[in-house]
C-alpha positions in Angstrom: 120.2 -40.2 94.8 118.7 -43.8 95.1 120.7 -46.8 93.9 119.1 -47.4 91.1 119.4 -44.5 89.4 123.2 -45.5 89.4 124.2 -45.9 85.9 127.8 -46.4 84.1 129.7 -43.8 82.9 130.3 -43.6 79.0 134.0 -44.4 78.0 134.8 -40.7 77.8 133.8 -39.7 81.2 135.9 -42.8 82.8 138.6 -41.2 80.8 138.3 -37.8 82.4 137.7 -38.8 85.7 140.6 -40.4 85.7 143.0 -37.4 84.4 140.9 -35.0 87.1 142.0 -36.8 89.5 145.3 -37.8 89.2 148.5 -36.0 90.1 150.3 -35.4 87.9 147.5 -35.4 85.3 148.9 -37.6 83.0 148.4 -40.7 81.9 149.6 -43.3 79.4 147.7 -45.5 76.8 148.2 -48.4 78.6 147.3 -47.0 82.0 144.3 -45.5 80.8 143.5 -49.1 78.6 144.1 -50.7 82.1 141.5 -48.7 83.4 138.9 -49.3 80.8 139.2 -53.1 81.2 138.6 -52.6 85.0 135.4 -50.8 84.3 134.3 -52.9 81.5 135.3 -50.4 78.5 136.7 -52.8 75.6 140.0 -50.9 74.3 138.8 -50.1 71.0 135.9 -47.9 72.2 138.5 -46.1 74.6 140.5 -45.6 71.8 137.7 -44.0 70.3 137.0 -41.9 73.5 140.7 -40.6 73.5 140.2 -39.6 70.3 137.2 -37.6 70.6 138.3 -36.1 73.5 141.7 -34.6 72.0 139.6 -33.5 69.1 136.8 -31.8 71.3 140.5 -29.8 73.4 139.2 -32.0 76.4 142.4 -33.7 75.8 146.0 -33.1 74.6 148.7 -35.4 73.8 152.2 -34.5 75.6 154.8 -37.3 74.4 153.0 -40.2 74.7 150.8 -39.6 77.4 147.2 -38.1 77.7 147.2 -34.7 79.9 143.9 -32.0 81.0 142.9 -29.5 78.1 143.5 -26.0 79.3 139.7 -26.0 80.1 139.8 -29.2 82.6 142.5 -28.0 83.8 140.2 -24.7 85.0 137.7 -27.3 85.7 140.4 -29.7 88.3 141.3 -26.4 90.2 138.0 -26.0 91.2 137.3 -29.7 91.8 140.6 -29.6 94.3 139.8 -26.9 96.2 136.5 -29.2 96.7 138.3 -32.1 97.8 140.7 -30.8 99.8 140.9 -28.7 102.8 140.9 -25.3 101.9 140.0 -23.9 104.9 142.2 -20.8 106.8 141.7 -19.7 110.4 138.8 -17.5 110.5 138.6 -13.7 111.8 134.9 -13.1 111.2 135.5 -10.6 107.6 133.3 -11.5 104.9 134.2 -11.6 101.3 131.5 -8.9 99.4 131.3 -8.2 95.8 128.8 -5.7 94.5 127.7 -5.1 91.3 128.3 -1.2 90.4 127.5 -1.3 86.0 124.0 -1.3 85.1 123.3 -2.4 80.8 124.8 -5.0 81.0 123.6 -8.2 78.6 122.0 -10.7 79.8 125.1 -13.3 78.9 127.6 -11.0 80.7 125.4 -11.3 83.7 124.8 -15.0 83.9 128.6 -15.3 82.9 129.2 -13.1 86.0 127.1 -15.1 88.3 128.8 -18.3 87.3 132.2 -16.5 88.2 131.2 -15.4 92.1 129.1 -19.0 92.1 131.8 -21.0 91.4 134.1 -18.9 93.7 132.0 -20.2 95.8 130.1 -16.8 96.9 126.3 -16.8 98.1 123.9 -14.3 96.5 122.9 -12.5 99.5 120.3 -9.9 97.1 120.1 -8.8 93.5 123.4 -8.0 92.6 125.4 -8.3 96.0 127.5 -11.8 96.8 129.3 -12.5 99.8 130.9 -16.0 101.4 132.8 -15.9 104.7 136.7 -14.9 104.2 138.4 -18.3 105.4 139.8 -19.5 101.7 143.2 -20.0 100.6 142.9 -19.1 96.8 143.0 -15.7 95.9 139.2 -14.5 94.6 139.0 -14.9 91.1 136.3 -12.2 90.2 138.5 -9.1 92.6 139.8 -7.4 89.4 136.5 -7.7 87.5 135.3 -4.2 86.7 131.7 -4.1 87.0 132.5 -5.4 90.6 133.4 -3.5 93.9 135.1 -6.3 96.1 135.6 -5.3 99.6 135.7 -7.1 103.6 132.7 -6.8 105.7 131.3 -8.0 108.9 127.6 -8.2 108.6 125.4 -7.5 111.4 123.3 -10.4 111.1 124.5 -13.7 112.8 126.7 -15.4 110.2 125.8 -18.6 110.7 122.1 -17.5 110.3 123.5 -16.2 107.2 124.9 -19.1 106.0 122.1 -21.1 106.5 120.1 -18.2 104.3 122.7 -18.7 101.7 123.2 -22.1 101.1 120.9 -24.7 101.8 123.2 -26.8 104.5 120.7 -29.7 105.8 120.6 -30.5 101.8 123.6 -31.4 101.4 124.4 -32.8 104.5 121.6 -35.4 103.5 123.0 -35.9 99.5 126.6 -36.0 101.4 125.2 -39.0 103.6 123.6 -41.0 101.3 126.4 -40.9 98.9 129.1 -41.7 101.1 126.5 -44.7 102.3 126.5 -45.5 98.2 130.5 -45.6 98.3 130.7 -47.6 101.3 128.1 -50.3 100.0 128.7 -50.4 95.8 130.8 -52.9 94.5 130.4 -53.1 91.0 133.4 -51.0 89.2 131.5 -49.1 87.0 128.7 -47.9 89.5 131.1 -47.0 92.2 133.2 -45.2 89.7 129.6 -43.2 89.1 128.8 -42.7 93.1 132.4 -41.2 93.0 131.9 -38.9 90.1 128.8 -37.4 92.1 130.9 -37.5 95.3 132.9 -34.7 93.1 130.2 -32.8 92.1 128.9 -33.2 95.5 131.8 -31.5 97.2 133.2 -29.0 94.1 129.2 -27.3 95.3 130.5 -27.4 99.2 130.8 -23.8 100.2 133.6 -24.4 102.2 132.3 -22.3 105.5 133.9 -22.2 108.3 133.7 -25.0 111.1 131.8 -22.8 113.5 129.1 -22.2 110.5 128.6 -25.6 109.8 125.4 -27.9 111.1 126.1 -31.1 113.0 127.2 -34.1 111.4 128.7 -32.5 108.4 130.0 -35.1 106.0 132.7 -32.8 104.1 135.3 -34.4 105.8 134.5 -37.7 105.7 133.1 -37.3 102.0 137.0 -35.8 100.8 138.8 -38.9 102.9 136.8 -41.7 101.5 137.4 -40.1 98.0 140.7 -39.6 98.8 141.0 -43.4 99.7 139.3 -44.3 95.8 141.4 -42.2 94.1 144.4 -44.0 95.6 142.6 -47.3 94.8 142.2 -46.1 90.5 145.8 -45.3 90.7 147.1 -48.2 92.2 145.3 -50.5 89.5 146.3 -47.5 86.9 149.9 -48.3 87.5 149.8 -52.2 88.2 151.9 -53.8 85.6 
């Protein structure tokens, strides 16, 4: 992503950013208007934001605070187990999930393949997905019943496998040039914009593990200099 391609993020998107990641994921009106100002969002038009984002269910108001919509809250697990560690010791198994119904329509199947994607599984063929076994969480899609779910050690050499399932040297280049963006961006807004891809960035990381990886990996590097914003947006969300 080149520089200046860096754009702002509308009001709304500031807003949710900021409840994604923050724990707990609430926030006052003043924090948030705090925030605004810092990124160059006059209050009325947040107020505006808030609004439309409680209406759309992004949103919900608990007391007096803003808090994560059932959906973003869906949306924030997934973005944690991004930027955190969620690696576990590693014993060689693969995670597998077959497809075993045939008929089905084609929304149920691209609703399926969004489930085992954003579990964070590789499609090795038509209709069979598999990722090492080395996460924490407990697979989503196991008690889905067009699926036969199952431990495996494939024959071929897993991290030729990898490499066949996800394209690695991609996003070890994207991961490099946006932590060189949050390194060298000053500007509020556009550094609050390199972050929000940062996210993206790593809630796509497949999470392998450390023996699978190519050199110079950024994950790491990529979740501590996020980790080291988000500290900075809640210090000044907080600042009285």
């Amino acid at each position: 992503m080149d520089t200046s391609e860096l754009k702002p993020l509308p009001a709304r998107s500031v807003v949710l950013s900021m409840l994604l990641g923050s724990h707990p994921d609430r926030m006052s009106p003043a924090q948030l208007t705090r925030v605004g100002e810092h990124f160059g969002i006059p209050a009325s038009t947040l107020r505006v934001a808030l609004t439309r984002a409680v209406a759309a269910g992004d949103l919900r108001r608990e007391d007096s605070d803003y808090v994560l919509g059932e959906r973003l809250i869906v949306r924030q697990r997934r973005q944690d187990e991004g930027v955190e560690d969620a690696e576990t010791p590693w014993d060689g198994d693969w995670e597998m999930a077959v497809v075993v119904v045939a008929g089905r329509s084609g929304p149920e199947r691209a609703a399926l393949r969004d489930q085992l994607s954003s579990s964070r599984l590789g499609e090795l063929r038509e209709g069979v997905w598999t990722r090492p076994a080395n996460l924490r969480r407990a697979p989503a899609y196991a008690h889905d019943p067009v699926l036969s779910c199952f431990r495996a050690r494939p024959e071929e050499d897993p991290a030729t496998l990898a490499a066949r399932l996800w394209d690695l040297d991609a996003w070890v280049k994207e991961g490099e040039v946006l932590l060189d963006q949050l390194q060298s961006t000053t500007e509020p807004a556009l550094r609050l914009a390199v972050a929000a891809h940062i996210v993206r960035h790593l809630t796509a990381d497949p999470l392998l593990p450390s023996q699978l990886l190519p050199d110079r990996w950024p994950g790491p590097a990529l979740r501590s200099a996020y980790a080291d914003y988000q500290r900075e947006l809640r210090d000044l969300a907080i600042t009285r």
